[in-house]
N, C-alpha and C positions, 0 to 999 in steps of 0.2 A: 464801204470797202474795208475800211480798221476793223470793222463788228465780222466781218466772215474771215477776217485774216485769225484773228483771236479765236471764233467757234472754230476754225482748222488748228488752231494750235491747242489746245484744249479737246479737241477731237482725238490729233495724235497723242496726249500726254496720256489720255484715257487709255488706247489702244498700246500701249506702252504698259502701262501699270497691270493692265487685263493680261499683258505678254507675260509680265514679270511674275503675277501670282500665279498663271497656268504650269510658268517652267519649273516654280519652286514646288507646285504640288506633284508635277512628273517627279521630278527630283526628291519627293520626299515618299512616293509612290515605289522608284526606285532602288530606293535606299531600303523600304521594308519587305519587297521581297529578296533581296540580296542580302539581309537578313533572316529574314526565313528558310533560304537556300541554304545558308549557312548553318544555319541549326538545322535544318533536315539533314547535312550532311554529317555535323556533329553526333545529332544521334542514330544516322544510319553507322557511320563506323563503329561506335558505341555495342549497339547491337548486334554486329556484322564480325565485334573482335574475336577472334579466336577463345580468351581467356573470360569472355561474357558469355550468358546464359549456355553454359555448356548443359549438355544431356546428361541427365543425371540417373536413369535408368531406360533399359530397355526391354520393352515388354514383349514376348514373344509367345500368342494363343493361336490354337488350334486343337484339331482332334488329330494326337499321333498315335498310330500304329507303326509305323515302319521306318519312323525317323525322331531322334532325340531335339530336341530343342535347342542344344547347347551345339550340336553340328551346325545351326542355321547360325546361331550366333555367332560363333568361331567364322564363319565367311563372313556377316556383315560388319563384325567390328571395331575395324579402324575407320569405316565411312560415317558407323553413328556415334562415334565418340566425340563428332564437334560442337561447333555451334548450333544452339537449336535453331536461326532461322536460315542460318546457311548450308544446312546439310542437303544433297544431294541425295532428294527420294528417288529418282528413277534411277542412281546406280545402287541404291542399297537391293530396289527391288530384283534389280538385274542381275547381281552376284547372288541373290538368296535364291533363285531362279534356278540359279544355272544346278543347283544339286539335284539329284538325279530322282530323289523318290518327289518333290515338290512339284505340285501342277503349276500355282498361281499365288504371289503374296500383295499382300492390300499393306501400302505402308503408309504412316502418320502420326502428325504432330499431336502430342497431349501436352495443355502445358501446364507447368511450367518448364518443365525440364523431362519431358518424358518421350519416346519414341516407339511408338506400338505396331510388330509387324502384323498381321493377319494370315496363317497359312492355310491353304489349304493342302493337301496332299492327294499324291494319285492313289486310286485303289486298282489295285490291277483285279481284273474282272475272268479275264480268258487267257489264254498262251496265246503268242501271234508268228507265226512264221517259225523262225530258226531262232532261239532266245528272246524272242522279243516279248512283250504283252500286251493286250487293248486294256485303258482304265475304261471304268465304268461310264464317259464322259465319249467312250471312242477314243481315245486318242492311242496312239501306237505308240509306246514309250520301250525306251533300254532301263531293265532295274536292273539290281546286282542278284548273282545267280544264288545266293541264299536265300530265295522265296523258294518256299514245295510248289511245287509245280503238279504232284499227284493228284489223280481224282480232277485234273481242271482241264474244262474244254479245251484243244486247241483250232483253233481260226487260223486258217489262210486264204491270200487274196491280197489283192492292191490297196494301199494305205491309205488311201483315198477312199475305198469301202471299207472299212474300222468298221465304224456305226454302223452300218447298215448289216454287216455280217453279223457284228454282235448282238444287234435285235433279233435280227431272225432266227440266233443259236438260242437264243434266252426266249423266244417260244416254241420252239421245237423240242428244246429240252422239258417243257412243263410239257409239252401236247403229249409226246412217245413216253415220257413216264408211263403215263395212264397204261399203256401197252406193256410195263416192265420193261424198258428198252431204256438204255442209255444213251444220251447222245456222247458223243469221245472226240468228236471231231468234224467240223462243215468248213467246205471251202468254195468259195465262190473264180470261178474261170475268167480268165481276159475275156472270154467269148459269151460271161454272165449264164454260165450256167452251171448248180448247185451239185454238192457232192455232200450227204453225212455220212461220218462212221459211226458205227449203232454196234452195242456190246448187249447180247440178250445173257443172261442168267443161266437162263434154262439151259444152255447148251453152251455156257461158257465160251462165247468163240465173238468175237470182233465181224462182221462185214459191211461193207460199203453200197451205198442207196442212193444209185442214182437215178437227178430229179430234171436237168437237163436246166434251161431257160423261159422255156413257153408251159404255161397251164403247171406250174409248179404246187399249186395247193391242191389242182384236181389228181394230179398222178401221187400226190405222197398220201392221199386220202383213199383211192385206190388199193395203196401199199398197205395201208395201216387196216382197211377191209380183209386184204389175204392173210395178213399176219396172224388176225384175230380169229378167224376163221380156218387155219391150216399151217403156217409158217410156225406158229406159235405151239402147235403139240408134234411137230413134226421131229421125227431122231436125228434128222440130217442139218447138221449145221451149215446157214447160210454162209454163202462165201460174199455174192455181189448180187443183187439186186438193183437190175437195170427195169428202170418205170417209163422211160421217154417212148415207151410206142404207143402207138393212140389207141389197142387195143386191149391191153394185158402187160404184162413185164416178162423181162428175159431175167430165169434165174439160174444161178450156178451156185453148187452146192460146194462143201468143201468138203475133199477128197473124190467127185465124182467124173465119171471118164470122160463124158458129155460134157458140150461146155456149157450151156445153154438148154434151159427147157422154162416153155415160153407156156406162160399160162394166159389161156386167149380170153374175151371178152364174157364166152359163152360160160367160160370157169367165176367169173366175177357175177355172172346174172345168179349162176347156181345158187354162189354163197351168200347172197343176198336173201334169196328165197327160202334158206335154211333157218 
């Protein structure tokens, strides 16, 4: 009875001392990340001071034509002048943004102290509407009205077709070359159907070719047949040049009394056989 009374006390003295070395090592487990926290904090403020690792240059590449460098910088700053790892890229990106010839800028840390934007710029490609322009990208931007604007297509149509009108002007303008023909102007309809305005040389005169929405390759191919064929040595300068009939086009001259003189299918077979 004395022999299991003592292995219990000696049991618990164990269990005891087992208590005591677990708590001290929590305790001393405790103690070094609450030390550690403490210096991550030391040197996150450290880093984080305003009057530490400030930016010591900022670097601003790109290809400019239509905007200085030193515009960009004047908007971004006072945002890059702080701490390097506390500065705020996405508002430096956003103010450099916001100027008006700037498509897109890529910002980032160099270090030790350096801040490098990346711009790119819009190139305006066409006229869009009423002032406006497509870049080459599509996109339908406002520049400021000291771009020339002469000798450049203009586009219209919903902002939403950009791209899509300005591919189809940038092959049509190579295709009607080949003809002497200028393109000056295409517009696409809420109801998706095509208008160019075409400038021939030969007769010094602007007129409008239209191609409607349905079988648009096969009637401007049609067009480009009579042109080459008759339109093209003819004295009378074109006015309008309507292609949407499924036999021939309706054409009207300029100055002529008639509004419309409709060259049928059988005029299209001739010139072929010619």
């Amino acid at each position: 009875m004395s022999e299991q009374r003592a292995f219990a006390n000696q049991e618990r003295e164990f269990q005891v001392r087992r208590l005591g070395k677990l708590g001290r090592g929590l305790l001393m487990m405790l103690a070094s990340v609450l030390s550690f926290v403490a210096l991550g904090l030391l040197v996150t403020d450290h880093l984080y001071r305003p009057d530490t690792f400030k930016i010591e240059q900022l670097k601003i590449v790109g290809q400019f034509r239509y905007i200085e460098p030193s515009i960009i910088e004047a908007a971004v700053i006072d945002q890059a002048s702080g701490n390097f790892f506390s500065l705020d890229l996405a508002e430096i990106k956003a103010n450099a943004e916001k100027i008006a010839w700037v498509e897109s800028v890529d910002v980032r840390r160099e270090w030790p102290g350096t801040l490098v934007l990346s711009v790119r710029e819009h190139l305006p490609a066409m006229r869009w509407g009423k002032g406006k322009w497509v870049s080459t990208a599509g996109i339908v931007i406002d520049l400021p009205e000291s771009i020339d604007a002469r000798g450049v297509i203009l586009l219209q149509g919903s902002d939403s077709q950009a791209k899509r009108i300005l591919l189809q002007a940038t092959r049509w303008k190579k295709e009607l070359k080949e003809l002497g023909l200028e393109v000056r102007g295409v517009s696409l309809s809420d109801s998706e159907a095509w208008t160019i305005k075409l400038y021939y040389l030969g007769y010094d005169a602007e007129f409008d070719l239209l191609l409607g929405h349905e079988e648009v390759a096969k009637r401007l191919a049609r067009f480009e047949l009579l042109f080459k064929r008759q339109f093209k040595f003819s004295e009378r300068p074109l006015k309008r040049v309507d292609a949407r009939y499924p036999d021939g086009l309706a054409v009207e001259h300029a100055g002529a009394v008639s509004t419309d003189i409709l060259a049928l299918a059988s005029d299209l077979a001739m010139a072929s056989n010619n």
